[in-house]
C-alpha positions as CSV (number, residue, x, y, z in Angstrom):
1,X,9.4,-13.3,-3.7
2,X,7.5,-15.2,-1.2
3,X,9.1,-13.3,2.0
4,X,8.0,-10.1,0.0
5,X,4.3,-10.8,-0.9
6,X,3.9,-12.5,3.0
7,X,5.6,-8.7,4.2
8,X,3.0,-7.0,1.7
9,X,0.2,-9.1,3.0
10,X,1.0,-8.6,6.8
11,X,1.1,-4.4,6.2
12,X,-2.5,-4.6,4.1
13,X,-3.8,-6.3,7.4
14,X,-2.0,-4.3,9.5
15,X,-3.4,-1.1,8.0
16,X,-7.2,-2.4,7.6
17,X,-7.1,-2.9,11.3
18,X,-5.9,0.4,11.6
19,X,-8.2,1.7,9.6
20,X,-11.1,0.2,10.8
21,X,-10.5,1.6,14.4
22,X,-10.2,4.5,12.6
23,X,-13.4,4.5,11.3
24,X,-15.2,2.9,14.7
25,X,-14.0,6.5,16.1
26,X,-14.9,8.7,13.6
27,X,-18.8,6.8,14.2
28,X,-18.0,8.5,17.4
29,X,-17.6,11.8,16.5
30,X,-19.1,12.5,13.4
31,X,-16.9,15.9,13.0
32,X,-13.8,14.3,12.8
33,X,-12.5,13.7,9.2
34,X,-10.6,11.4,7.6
35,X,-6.4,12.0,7.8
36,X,-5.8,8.0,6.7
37,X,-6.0,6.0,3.3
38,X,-4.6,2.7,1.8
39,X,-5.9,0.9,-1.0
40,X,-4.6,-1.1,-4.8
41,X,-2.6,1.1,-7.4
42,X,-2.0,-0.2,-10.7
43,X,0.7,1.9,-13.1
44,X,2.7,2.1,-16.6
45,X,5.8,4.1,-17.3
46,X,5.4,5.8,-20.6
47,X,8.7,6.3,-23.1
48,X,7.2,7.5,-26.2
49,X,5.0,9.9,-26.5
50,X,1.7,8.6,-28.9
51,X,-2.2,8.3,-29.4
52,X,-2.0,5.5,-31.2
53,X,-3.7,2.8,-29.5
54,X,-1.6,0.1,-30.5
55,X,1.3,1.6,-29.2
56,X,0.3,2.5,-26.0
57,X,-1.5,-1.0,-25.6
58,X,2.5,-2.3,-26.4
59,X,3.9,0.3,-23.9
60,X,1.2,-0.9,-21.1
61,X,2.4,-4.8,-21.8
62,X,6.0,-3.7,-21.6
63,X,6.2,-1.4,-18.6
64,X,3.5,-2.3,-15.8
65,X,3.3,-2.3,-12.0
66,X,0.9,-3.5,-9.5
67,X,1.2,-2.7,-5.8
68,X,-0.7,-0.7,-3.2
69,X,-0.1,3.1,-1.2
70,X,-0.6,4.5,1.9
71,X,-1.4,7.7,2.4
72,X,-1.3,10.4,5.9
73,X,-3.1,13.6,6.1
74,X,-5.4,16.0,4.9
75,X,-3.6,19.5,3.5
76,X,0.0,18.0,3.7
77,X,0.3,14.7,3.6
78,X,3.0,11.8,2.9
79,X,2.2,8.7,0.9
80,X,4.4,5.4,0.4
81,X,3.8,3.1,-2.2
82,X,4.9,-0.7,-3.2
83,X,5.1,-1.7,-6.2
84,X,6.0,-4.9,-8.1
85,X,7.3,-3.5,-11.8
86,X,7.8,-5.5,-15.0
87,X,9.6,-3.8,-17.4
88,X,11.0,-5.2,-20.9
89,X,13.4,-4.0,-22.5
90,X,15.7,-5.3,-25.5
91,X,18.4,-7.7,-24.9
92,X,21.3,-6.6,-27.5
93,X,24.0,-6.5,-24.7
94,X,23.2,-9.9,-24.4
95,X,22.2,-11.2,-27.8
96,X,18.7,-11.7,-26.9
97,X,15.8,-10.3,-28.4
98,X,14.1,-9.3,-25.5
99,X,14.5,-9.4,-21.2
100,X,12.0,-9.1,-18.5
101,X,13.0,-7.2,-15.6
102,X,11.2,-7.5,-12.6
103,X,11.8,-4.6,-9.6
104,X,10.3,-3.6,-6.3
105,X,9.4,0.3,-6.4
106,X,8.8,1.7,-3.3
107,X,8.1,5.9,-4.1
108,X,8.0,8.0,-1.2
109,X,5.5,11.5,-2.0
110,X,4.8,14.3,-0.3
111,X,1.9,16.1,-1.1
112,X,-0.5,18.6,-1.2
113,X,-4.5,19.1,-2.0
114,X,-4.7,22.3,-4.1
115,X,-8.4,22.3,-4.6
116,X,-11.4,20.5,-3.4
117,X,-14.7,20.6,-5.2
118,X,-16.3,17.5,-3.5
119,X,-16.4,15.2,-6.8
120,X,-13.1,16.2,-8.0
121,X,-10.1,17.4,-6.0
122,X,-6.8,18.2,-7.3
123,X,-3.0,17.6,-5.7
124,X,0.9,17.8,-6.3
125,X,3.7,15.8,-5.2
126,X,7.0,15.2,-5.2
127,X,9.8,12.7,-4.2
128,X,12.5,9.7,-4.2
129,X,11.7,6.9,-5.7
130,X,13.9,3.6,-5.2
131,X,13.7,0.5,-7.7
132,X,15.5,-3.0,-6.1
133,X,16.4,-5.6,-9.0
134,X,14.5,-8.9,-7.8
135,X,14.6,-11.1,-11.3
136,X,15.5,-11.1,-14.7
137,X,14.8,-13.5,-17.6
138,X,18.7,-13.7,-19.0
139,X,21.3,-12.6,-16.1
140,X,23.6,-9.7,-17.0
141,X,26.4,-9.6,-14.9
142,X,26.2,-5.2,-15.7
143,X,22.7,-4.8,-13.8
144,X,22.4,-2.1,-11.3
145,X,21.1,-4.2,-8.1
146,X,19.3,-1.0,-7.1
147,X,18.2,2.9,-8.6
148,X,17.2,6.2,-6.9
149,X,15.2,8.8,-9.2
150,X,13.2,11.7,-8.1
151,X,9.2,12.1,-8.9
152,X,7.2,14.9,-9.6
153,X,3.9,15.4,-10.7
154,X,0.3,16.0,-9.7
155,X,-3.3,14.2,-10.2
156,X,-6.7,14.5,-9.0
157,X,-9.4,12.1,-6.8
158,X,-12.4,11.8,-8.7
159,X,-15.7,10.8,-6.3
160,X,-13.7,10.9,-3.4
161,X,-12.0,7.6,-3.9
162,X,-10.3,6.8,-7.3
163,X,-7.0,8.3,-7.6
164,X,-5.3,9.3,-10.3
165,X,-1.7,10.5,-10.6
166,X,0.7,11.8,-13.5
167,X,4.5,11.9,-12.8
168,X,8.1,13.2,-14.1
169,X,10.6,10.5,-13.5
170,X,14.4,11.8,-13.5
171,X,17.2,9.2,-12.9
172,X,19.7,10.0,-10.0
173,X,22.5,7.8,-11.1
174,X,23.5,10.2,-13.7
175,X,25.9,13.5,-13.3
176,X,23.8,16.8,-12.4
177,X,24.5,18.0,-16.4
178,X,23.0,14.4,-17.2
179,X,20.1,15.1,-15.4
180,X,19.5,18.1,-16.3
181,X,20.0,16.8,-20.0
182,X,17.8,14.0,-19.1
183,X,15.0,16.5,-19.0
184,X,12.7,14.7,-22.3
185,X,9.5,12.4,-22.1
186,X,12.2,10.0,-22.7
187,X,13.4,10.4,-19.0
188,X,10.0,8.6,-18.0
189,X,6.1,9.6,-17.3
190,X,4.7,7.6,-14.4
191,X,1.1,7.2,-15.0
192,X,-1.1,5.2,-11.8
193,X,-4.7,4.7,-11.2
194,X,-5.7,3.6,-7.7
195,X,-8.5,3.4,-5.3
196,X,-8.8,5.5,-2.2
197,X,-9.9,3.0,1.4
198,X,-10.5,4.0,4.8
């Protein structure tokens, strides 16, 4: 875990730099705009569809992520993210109430800005997604050390720099049929809230 947040720490400052020359050049040339971001991105998976507030307050304690994205371009762009996920689920395999599950997501999106009104802009994106098992509360010798899915979704930037993005999570393990099959809320809704930095 150390190795990972000392990797994560190197790449923030790595990019700041970057993005600081960045912006010494745009001083330069006031035309040039900005094809760069990075900045935090918090998230929850959502199972179960609800508006109660206790509920969702339950789902949000269960299924969180912190992490950070980078993002390249203006029209098109690509954007990576890192993210360390808790997820808890129920241990009956085990005879435990209750595990926590701790993964590194790393989502890879492409993109695309549909509309830009200045306060509000709007995009889409789709992608693979990889989860890594790093931890878990009771061992289970069954655990998948690793999981591909694909992403889809859209979002909006409101004020030019908060970030907000909705997506369709749909396992790869399983056959095509099982995919296809999979297609319910229950397959996963990927909901993040980040901040935009240049």
């Amino acid at each position: 875990m150390k190795k990972i947040l000392s990797v994560v720490t190197f790449v923030l400052f790595l990019f700041s730099g970057i993005s600081y020359a960045q912006n010494q050049s745009s001083a330069e040339n006031q035309e040039k705009k900005p094809t760069f971001w990075f900045g935090p991105k918090v998230g929850v998976d959502l199972l179960t569809p609800t508006l109660n507030q206790g509920a969702i307050e339950d789902q949000v304690k269960s299924n969180y992520q912190v992490g950070f994205f980078l993002q390249f371009g203006r029209k098109f762009y690509i954007q990576p993210e890192f993210y360390y996920a808790t997820q808890k689920v129920t241990g009956s395999e085990l005879g435990t109430p209750e595990v926590t599950v701790n993964t590194l997501k790393v989502p890879l999106m492409l993109g695309m800005r549909l509309i830009n009104l200045k306060v509000i802009s709007a995009h889409i994106m789709g992608g693979p997604s990889a989860s890594f098992l790093l931890k878990e509360s009771v061992t289970n010798p069954n655990s998948k050390k690793s999981n591909f899915a694909l992403q889809a979704g859209g979002g909006v930037d409101l004020l030019g720099f908060i970030t907000l993005d909705v997506r369709y999570s749909v396992d790869m393990s399983n056959s095509v049929s099982a995919q296809i099959k999979q297609l319910s809320w229950d397959s996963g809704v990927n909901v993040t809230l980040g901040i935009k930095l240049r």
